[in-house]
N, CA, C and O atoms as CSV, one atom per row, in Angstrom:
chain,resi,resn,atom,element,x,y,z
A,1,UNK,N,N,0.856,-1.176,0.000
A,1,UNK,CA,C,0.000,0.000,0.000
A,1,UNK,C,C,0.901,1.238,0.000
A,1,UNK,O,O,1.742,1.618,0.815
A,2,UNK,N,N,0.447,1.784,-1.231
A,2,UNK,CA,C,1.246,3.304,-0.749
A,2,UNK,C,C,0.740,3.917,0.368
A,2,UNK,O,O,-0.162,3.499,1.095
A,3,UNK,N,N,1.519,5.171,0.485
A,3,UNK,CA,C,1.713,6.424,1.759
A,3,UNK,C,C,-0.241,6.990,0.878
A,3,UNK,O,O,-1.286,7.071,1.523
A,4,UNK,N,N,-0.132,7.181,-0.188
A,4,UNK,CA,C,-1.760,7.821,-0.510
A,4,UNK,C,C,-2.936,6.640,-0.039
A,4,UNK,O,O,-3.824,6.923,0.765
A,5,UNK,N,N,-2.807,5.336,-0.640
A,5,UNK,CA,C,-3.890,4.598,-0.263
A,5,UNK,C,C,-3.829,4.214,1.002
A,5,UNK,O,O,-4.561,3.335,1.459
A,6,UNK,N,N,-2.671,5.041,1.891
A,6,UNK,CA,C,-2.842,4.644,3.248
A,6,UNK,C,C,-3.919,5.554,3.720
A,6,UNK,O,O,-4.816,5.100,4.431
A,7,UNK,N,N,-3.900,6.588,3.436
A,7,UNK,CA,C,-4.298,7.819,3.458
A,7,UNK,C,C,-5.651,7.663,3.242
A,7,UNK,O,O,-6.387,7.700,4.228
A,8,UNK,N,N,-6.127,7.495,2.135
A,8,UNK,CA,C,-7.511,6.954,1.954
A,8,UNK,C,C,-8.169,5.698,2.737
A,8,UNK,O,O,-9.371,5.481,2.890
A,9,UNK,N,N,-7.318,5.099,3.092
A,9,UNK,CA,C,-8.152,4.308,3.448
A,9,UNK,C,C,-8.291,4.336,5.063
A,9,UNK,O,O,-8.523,3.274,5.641
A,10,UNK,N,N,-8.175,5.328,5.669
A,10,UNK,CA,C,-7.948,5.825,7.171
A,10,UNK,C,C,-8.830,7.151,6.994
A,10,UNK,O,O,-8.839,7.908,7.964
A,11,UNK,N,N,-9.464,7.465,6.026
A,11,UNK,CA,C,-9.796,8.824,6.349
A,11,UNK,C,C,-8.923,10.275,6.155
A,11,UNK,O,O,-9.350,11.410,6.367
A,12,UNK,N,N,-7.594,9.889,5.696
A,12,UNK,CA,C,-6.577,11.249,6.297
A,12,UNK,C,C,-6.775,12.191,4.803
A,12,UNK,O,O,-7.499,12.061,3.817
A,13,UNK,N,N,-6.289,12.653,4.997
A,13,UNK,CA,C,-5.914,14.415,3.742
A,13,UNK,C,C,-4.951,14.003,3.406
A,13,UNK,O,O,-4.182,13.923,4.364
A,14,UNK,N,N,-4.250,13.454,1.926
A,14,UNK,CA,C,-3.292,13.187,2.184
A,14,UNK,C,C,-2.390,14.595,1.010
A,14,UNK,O,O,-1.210,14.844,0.764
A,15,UNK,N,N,-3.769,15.225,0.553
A,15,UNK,CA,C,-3.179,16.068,-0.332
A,15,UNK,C,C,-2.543,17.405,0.497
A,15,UNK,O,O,-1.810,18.324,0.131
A,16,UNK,N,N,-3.195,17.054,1.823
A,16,UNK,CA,C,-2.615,18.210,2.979
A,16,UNK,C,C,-1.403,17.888,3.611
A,16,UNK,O,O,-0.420,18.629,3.601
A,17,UNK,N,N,-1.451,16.974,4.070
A,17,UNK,CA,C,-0.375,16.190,4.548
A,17,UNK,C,C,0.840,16.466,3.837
A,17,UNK,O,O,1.834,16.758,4.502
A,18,UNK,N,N,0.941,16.396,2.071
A,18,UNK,CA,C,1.826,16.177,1.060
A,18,UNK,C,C,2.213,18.014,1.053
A,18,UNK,O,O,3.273,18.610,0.860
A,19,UNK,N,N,1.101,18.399,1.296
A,19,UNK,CA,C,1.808,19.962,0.878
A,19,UNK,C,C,2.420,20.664,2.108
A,19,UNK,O,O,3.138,21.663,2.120
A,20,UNK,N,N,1.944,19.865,3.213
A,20,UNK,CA,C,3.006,20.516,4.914
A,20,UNK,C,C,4.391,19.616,4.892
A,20,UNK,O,O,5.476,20.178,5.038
A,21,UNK,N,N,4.290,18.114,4.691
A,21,UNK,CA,C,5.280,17.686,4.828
A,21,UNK,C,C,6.260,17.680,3.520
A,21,UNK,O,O,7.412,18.008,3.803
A,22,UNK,N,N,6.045,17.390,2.231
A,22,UNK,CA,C,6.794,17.918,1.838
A,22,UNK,C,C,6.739,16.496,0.880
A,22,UNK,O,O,6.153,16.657,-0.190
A,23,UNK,N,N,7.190,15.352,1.098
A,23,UNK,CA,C,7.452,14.376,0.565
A,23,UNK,C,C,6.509,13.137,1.511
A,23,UNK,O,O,5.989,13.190,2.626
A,24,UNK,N,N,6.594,11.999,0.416
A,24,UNK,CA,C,6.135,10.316,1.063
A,24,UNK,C,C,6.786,10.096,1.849
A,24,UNK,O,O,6.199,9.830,2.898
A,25,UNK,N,N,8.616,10.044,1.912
A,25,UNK,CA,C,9.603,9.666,2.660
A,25,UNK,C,C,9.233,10.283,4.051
A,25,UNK,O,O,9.193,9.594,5.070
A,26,UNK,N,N,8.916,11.869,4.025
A,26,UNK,CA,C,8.769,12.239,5.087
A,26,UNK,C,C,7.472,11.970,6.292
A,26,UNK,O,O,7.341,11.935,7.516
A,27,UNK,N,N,6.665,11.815,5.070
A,27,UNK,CA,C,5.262,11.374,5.780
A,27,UNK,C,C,4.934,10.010,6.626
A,27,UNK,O,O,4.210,9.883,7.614
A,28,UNK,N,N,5.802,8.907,5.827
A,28,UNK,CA,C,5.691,7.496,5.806
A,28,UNK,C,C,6.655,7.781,7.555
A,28,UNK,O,O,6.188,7.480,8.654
A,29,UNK,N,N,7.749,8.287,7.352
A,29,UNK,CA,C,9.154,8.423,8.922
A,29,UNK,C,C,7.896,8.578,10.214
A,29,UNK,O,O,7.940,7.926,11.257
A,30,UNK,N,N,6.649,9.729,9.819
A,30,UNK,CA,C,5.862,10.056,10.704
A,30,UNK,C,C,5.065,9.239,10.887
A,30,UNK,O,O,5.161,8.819,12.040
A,31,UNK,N,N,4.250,8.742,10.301
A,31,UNK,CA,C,3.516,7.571,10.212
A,31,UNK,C,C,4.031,6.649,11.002
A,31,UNK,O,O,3.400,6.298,11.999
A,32,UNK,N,N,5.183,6.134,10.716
A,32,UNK,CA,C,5.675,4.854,11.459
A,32,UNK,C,C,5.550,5.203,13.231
A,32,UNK,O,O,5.211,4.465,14.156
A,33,UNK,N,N,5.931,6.474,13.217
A,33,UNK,CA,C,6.315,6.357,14.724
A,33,UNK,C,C,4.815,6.843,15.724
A,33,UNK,O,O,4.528,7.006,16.910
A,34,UNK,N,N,4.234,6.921,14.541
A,34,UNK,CA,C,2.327,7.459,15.044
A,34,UNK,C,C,1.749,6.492,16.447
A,34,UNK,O,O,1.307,6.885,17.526
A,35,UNK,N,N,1.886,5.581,16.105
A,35,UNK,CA,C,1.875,4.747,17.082
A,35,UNK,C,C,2.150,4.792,18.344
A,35,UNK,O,O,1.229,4.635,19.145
A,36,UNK,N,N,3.471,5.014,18.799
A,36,UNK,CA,C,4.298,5.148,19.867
A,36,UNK,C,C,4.689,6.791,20.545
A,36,UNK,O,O,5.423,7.072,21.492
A,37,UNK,N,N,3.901,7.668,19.664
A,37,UNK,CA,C,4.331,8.719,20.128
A,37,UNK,C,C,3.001,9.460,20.154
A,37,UNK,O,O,3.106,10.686,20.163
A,38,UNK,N,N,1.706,8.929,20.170
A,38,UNK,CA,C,0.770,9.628,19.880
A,38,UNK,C,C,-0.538,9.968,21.313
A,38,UNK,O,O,-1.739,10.238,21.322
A,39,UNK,N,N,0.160,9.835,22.007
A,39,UNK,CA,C,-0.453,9.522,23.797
A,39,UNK,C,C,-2.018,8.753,23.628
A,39,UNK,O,O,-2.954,9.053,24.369
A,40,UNK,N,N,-2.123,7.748,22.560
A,40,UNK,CA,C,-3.257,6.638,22.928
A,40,UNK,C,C,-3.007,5.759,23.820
A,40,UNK,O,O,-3.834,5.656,24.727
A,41,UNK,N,N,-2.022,5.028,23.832
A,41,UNK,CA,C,-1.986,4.569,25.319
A,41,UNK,C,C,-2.085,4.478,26.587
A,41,UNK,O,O,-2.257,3.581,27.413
A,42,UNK,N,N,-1.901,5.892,26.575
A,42,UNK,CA,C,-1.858,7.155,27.931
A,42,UNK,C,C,-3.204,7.531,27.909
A,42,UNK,O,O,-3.778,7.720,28.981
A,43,UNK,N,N,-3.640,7.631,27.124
A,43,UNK,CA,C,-5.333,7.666,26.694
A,43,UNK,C,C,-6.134,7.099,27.537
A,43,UNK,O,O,-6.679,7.541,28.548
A,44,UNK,N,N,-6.173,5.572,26.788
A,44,UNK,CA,C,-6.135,4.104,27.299
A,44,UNK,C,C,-6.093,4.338,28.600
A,44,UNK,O,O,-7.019,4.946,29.136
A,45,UNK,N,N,-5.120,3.937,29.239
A,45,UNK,CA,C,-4.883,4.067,30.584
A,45,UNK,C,C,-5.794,4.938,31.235
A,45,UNK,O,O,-6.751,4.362,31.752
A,46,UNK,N,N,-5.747,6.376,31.368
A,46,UNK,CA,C,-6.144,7.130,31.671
A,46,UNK,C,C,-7.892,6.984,32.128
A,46,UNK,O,O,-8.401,7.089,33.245
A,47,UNK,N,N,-8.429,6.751,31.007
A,47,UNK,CA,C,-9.651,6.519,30.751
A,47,UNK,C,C,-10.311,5.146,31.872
A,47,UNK,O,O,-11.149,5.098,32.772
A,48,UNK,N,N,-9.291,4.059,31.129
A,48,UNK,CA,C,-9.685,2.534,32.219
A,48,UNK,C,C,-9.534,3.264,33.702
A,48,UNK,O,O,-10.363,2.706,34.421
A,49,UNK,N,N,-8.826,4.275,34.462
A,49,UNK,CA,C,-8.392,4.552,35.926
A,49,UNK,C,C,-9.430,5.557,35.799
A,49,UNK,O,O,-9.395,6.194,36.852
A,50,UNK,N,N,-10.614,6.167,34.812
A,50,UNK,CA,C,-11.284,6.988,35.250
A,50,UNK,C,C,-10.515,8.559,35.560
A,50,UNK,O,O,-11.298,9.499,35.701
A,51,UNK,N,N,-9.505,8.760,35.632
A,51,UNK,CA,C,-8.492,10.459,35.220
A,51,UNK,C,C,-8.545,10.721,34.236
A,51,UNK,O,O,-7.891,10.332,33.268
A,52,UNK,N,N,-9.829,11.863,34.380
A,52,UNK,CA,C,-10.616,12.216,33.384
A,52,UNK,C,C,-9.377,13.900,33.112
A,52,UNK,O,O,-9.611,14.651,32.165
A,53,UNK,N,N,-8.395,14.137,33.922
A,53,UNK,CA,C,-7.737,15.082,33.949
A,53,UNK,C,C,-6.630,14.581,32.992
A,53,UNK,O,O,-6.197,15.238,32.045
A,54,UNK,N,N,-6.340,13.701,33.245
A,54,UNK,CA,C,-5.024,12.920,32.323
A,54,UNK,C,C,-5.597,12.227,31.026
A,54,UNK,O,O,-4.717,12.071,30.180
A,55,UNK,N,N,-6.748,11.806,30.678
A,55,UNK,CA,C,-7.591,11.768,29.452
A,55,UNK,C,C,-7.434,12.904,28.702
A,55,UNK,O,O,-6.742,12.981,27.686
A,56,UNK,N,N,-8.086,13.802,29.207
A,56,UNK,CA,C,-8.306,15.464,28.559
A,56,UNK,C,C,-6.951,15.300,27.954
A,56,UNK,O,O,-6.805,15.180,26.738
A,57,UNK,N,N,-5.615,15.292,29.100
A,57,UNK,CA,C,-4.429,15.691,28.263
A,57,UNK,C,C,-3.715,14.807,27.339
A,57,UNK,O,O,-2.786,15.069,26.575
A,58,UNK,N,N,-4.335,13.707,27.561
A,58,UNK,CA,C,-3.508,12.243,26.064
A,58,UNK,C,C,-4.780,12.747,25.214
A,58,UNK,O,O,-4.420,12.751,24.037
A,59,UNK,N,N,-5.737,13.053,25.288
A,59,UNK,CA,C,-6.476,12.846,24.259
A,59,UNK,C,C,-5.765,14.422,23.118
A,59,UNK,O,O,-5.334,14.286,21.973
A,60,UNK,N,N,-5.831,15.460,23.717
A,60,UNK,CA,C,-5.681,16.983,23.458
A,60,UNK,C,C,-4.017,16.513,22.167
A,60,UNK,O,O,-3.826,16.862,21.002
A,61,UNK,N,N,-3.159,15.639,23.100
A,61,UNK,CA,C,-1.944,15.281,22.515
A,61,UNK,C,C,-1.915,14.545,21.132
A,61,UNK,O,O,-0.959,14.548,20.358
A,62,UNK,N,N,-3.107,13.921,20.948
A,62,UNK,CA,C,-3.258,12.599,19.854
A,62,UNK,C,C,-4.241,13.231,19.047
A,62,UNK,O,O,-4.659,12.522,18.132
A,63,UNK,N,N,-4.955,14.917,19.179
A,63,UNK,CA,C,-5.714,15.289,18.578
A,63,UNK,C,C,-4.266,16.636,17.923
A,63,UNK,O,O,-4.063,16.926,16.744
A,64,UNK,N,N,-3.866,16.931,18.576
A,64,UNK,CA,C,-2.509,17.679,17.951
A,64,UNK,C,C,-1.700,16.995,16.906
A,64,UNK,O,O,-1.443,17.514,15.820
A,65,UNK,N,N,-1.271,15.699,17.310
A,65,UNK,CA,C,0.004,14.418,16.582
A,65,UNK,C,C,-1.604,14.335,14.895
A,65,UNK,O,O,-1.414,14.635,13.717
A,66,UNK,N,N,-2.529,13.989,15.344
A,66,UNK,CA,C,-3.229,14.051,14.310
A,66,UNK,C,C,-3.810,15.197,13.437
A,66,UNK,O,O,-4.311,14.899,12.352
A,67,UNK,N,N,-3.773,16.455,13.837
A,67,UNK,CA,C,-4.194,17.427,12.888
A,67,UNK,C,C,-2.628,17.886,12.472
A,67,UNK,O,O,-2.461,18.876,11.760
A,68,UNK,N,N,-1.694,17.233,12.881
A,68,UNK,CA,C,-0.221,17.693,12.064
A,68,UNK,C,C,0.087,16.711,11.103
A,68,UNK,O,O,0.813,16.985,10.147
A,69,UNK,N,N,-0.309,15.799,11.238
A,69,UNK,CA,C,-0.530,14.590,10.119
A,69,UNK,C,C,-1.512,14.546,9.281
A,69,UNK,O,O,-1.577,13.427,8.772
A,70,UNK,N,N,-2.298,15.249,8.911
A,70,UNK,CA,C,-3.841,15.027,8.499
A,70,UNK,C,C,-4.183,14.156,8.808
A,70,UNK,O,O,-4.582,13.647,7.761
A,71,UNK,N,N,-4.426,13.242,9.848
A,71,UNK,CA,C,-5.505,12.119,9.979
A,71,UNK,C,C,-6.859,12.701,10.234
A,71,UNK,O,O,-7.360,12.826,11.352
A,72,UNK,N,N,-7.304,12.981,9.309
A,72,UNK,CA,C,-8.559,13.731,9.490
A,72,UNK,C,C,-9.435,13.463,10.424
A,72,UNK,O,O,-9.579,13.995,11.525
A,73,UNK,N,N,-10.211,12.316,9.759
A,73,UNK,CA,C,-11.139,11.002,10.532
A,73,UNK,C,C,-10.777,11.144,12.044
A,73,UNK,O,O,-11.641,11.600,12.793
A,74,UNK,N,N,-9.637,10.808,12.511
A,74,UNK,CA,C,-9.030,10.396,13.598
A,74,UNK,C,C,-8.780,11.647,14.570
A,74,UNK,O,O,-9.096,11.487,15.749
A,75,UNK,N,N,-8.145,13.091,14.108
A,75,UNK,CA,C,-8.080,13.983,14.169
A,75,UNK,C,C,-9.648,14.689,15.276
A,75,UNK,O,O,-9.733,15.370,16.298
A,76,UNK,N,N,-10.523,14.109,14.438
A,76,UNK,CA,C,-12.029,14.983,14.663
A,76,UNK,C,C,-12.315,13.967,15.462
A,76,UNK,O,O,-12.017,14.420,16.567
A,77,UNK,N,N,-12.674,12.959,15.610
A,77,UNK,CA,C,-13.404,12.320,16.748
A,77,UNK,C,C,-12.072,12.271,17.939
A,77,UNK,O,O,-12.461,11.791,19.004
A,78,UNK,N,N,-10.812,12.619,17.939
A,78,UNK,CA,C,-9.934,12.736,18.863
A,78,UNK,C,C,-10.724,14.177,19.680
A,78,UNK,O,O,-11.114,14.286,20.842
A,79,UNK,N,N,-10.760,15.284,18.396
A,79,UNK,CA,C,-11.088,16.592,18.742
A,79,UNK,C,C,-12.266,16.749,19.778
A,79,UNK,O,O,-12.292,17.514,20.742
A,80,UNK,N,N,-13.310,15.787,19.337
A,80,UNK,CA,C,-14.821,15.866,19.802
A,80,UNK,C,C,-14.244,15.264,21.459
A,80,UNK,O,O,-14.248,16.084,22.377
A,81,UNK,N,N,-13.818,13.965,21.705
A,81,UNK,CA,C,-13.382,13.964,22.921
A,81,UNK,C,C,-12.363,14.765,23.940
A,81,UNK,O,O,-12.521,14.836,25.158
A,82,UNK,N,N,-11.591,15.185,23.400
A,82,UNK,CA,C,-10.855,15.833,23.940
A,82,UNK,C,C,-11.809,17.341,24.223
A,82,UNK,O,O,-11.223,18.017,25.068
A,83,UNK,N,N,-12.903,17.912,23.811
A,83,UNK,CA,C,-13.808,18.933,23.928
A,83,UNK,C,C,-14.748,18.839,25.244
A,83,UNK,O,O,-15.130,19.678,26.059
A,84,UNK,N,N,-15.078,16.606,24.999
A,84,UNK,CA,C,-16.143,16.644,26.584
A,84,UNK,C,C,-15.293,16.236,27.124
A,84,UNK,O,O,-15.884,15.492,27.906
A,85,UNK,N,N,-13.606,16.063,27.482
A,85,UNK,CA,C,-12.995,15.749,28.710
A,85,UNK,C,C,-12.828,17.131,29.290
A,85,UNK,O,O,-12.338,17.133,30.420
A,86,UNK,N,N,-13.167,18.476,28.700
A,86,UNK,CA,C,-12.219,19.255,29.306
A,86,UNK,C,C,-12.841,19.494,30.914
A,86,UNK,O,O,-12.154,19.684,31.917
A,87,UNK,N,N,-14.267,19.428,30.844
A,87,UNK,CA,C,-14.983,19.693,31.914
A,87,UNK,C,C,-14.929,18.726,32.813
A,87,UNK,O,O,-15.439,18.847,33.927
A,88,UNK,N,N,-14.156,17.418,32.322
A,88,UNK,CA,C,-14.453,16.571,33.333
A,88,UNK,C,C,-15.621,15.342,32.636
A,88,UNK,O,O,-16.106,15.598,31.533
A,89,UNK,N,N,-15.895,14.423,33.141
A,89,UNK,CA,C,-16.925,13.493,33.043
A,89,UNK,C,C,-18.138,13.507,32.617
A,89,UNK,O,O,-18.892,13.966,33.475
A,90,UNK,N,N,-18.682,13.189,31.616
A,90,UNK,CA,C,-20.063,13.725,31.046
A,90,UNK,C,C,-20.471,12.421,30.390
A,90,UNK,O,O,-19.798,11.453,30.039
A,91,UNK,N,N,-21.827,12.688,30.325
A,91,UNK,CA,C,-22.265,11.241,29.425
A,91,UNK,C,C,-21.850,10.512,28.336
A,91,UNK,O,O,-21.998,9.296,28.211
A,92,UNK,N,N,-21.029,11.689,27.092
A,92,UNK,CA,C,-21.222,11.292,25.655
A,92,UNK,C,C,-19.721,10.719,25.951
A,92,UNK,O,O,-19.397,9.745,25.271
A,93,UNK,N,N,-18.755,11.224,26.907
A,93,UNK,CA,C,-17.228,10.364,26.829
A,93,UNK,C,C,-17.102,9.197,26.323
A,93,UNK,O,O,-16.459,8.931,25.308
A,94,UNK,N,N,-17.900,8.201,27.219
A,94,UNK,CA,C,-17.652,6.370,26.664
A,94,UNK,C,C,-18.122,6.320,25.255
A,94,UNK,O,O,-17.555,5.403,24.661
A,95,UNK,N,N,-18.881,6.920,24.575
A,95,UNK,CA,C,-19.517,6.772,23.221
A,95,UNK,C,C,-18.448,7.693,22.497
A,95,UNK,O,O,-18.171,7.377,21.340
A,96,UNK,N,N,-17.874,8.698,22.998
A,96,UNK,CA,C,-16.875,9.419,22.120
A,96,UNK,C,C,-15.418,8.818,22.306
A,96,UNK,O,O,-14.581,9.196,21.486
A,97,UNK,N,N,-15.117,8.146,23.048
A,97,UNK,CA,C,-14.110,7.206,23.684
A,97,UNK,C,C,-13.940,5.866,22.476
A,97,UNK,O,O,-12.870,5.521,21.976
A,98,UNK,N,N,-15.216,5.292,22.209
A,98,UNK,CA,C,-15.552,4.679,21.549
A,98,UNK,C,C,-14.848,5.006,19.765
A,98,UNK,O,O,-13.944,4.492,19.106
A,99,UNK,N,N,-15.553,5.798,19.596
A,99,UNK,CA,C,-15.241,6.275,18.127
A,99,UNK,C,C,-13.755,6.225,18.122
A,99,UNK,O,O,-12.972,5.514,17.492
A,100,UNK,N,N,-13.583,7.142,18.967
A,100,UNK,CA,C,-11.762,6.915,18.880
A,100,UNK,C,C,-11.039,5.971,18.947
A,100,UNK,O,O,-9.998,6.145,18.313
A,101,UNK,N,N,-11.138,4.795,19.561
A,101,UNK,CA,C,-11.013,3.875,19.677
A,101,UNK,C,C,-10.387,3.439,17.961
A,101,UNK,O,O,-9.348,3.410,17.301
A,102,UNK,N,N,-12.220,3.085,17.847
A,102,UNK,CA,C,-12.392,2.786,16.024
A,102,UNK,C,C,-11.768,3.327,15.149
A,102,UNK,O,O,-11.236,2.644,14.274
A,103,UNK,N,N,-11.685,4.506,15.158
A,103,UNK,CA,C,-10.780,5.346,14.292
A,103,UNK,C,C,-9.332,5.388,14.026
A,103,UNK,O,O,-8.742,5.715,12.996
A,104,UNK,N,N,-8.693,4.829,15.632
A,104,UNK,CA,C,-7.446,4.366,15.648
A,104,UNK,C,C,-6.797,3.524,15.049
A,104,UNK,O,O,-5.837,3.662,14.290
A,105,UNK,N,N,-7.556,2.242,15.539
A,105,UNK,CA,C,-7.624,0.792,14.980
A,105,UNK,C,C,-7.489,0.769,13.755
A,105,UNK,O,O,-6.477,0.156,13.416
A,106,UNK,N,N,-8.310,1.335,12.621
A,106,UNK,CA,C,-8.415,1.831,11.265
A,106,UNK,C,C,-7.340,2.726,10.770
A,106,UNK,O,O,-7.010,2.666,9.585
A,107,UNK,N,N,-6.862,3.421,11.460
A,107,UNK,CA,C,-5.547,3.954,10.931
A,107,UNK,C,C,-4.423,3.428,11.368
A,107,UNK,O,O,-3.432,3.478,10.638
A,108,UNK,N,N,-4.354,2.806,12.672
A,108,UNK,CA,C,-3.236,1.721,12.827
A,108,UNK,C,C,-2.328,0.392,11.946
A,108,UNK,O,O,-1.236,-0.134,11.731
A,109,UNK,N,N,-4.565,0.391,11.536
A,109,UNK,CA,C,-4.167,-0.950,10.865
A,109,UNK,C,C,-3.817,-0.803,9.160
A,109,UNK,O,O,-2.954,-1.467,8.586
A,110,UNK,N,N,-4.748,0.283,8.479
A,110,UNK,CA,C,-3.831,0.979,7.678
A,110,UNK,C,C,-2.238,1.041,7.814
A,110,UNK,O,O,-1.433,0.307,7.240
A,111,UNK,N,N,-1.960,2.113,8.730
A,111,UNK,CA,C,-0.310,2.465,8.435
A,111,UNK,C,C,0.767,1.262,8.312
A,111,UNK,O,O,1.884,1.249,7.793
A,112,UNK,N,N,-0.115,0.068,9.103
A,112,UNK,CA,C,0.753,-1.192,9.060
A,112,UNK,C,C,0.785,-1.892,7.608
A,112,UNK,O,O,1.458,-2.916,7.492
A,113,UNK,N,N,0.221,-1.481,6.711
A,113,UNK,CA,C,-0.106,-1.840,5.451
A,113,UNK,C,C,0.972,-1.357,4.765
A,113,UNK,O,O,1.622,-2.035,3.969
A,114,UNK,N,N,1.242,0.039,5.097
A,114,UNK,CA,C,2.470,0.482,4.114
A,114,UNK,C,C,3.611,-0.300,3.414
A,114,UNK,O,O,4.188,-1.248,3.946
A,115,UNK,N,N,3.844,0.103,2.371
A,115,UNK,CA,C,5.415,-0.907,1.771
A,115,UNK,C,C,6.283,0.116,1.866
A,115,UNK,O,O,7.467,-0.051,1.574
C-alpha cells in the first residue's frame, strides 16, 4: 500500500499532509512512529483509571500528533473527545471514547499496510 492509499483508506488528507510535509519519505518516517508517540496509550490508561484530567491531556496530545498529520477522521473524533474531557466526566465520553477507539484501529491498521 502506498503512503496515498494509506491515506484513503484511514480517512486522512493526504493532499494536505503532502503539501506541509513535503514528501512520502517524510510522511511514511511520521507515520511509522504514530503509534508510539501519539499519547493513545496514555489515553487508554487514563480513561480505564477513570483520570478524566489525564484523558483530557492524552487525548488533546493525539488530537494535535493528528491534525499535524492530516488524519482527518481520527483527528475529529480525537477533537470531539478531547472537547467533553475538558470539563471533566459527562455522558457522551464512553460513546466518544468509543469512536476513537475505532478510528485508531483503522488507521493503525492501515499504516501497518504500508510498503
Amino acid at each position: 500500500m502506498t503512503v496515498e492509499e494509506c491515506y484513503n483508506a484511514f480517512g486522512g488528507d493526504y493532499s494536505e499532509a503532502i503539501g506541509r510535509l513535503g514528501s512520502d519519505v517524510l510522511i511514511k518516517r511520521f507515520m511509522l512512529k504514530f503509534s508510539s508517540q501519539c499519547g493513545y496509550d496514555s489515553l487508554c490508561k487514563a480513561m480505564e483509571e477513570e483520570d478524566y484530567e489525564a484523558a483530557f491531556t492524552a487525548a488533546h496530545t493525539l488530537k494535535g500528533v493528528c491534525m499535524n498529520l492530516s488524519f482527518a477522521v481520527l483527528g475529529i473524533s480525537s477533537s470531539l473527545l478531547t472537547e467533553a474531557l475538558r470539563n471533566g466526566f459527562s455522558e457522551e465520553i464512553p460513546g466518544l471514547f468509543g469512536q476513537v477507539q475505532e478510528d485508531y484501529k483503522k488507521t493503525v491498521d492501515a499504516i501497518n499496510e504500508v510498503a
